[in-house]
C-alpha positions in Angstrom: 0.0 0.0 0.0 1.5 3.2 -0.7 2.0 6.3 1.4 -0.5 8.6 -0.4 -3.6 5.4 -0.3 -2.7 5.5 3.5 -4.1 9.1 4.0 -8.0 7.8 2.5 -10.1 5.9 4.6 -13.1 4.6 2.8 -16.4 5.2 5.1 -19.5 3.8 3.7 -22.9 5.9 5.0 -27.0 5.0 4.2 -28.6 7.2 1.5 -30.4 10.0 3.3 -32.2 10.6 -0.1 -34.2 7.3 -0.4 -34.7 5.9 -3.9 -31.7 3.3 -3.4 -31.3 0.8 -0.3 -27.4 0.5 -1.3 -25.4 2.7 0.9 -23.3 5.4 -0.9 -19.7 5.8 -0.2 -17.5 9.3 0.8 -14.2 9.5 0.7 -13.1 11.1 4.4 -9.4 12.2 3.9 -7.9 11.3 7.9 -5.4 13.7 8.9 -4.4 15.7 11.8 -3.3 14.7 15.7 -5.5 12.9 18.2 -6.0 14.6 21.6 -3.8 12.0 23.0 -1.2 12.9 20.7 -1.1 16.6 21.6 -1.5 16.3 25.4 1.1 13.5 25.5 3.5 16.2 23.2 2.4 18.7 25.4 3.2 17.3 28.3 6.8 16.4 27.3 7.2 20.2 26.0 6.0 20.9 29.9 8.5 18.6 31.4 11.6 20.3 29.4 11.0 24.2 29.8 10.8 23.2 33.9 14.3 21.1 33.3 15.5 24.7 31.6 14.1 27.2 33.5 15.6 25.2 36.9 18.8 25.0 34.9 18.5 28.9 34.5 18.0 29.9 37.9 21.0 27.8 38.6 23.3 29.5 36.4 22.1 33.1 37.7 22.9 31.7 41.4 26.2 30.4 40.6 27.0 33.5 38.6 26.0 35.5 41.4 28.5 33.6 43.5 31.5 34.1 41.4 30.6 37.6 41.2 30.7 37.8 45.2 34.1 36.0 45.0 35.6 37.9 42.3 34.4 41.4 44.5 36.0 39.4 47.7 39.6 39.4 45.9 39.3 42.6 44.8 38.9 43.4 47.8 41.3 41.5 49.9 44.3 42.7 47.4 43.1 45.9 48.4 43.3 45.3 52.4 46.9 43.2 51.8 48.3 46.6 50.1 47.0 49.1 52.9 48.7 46.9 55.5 51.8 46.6 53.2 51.6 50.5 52.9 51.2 51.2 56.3 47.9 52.9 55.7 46.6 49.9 57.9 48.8 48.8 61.1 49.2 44.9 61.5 47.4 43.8 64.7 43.7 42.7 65.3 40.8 45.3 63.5 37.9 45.5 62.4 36.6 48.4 59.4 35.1 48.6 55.9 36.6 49.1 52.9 34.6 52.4 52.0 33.7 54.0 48.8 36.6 51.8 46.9 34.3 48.5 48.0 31.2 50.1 49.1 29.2 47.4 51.7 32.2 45.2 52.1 33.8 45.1 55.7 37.1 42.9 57.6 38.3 41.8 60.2 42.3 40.8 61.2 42.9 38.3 63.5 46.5 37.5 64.2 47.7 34.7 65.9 51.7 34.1 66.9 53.2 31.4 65.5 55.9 31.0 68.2 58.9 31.6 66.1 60.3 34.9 66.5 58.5 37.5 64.3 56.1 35.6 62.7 52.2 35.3 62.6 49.7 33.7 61.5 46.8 36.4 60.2 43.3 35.7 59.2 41.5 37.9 56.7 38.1 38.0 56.3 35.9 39.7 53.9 32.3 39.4 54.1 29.2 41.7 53.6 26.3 42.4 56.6 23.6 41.1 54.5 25.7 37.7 54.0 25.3 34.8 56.0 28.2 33.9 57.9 29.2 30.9 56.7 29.5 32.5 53.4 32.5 34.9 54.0 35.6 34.9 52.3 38.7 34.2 54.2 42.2 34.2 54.0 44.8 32.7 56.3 48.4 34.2 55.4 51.9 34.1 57.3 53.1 37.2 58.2 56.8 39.0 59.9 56.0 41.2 62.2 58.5 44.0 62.6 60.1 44.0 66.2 59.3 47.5 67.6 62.4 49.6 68.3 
């Protein structure tokens, strides 16, 4: 059978118009989708925009993050050249980064090491509205000058 007899159905219906007792035929041509067909096809189109529109929100919180991290960096080379500069002195503080980094603050913590000089100092950068577990720190070995 070939593809084009496939498309014809033959449906055979009684005369309406009386006169002959043999039913007459109609050709019905049998295209289009069954309901099934569309709500099945539907519901797979439903099922993939949820898988992409999860896989969007995602991506905006992970790029959020990096964003977060990348300002964190920033920020702590920042800190490391005030203290290097002199601008900040070593020892334990607390302060924000002000207009350069607006709503970022830190906090040094130093800790001797027990060798003569040198220290172990933890940086961290966070913002207020962050939770805490999500501050950036940084743990670095420092010399402490001796004072005169």
């Amino acid at each position: 059978m070939s593809p084009y007899n496939r498309l014809w159905k033959l449906k055979v219906y009684p005369s309406r118009l009386g006169g002959s007792s043999r039913p007459s035929k109609h050709l019905i041509l049998q295209t289009g989708f069954t309901l099934l067909e569309v709500t099945l096809s539907l519901a797979v189109l439903a099922l993939a925009l949820t898988a992409l529109s999860t896989l969007q929100a995602r991506n905006l919180t992970l790029t959020a993050e990096d964003k977060l991290l990348t300002e964190a960096t920033l920020a702590g080379r920042d800190l490391l050249t005030r203290i290097q500069t002199g601008q900040i002195p070593l020892q334990d503080l607390e302060g924000d980064l002000g207009e350069d980094h607006p709503g970022w603050r830190w906090s040094l913590r130093l800790e001797d090491l027990g060798t003569e000089g040198l220290a172990r100092m933890e940086m961290t950068l966070f913002k207020p509205e962050m939770p805490p577990e999500r501050a950036v720190r940084f743990w670095l070995v420092v010399y402490k000058k001796p004072l005169p």
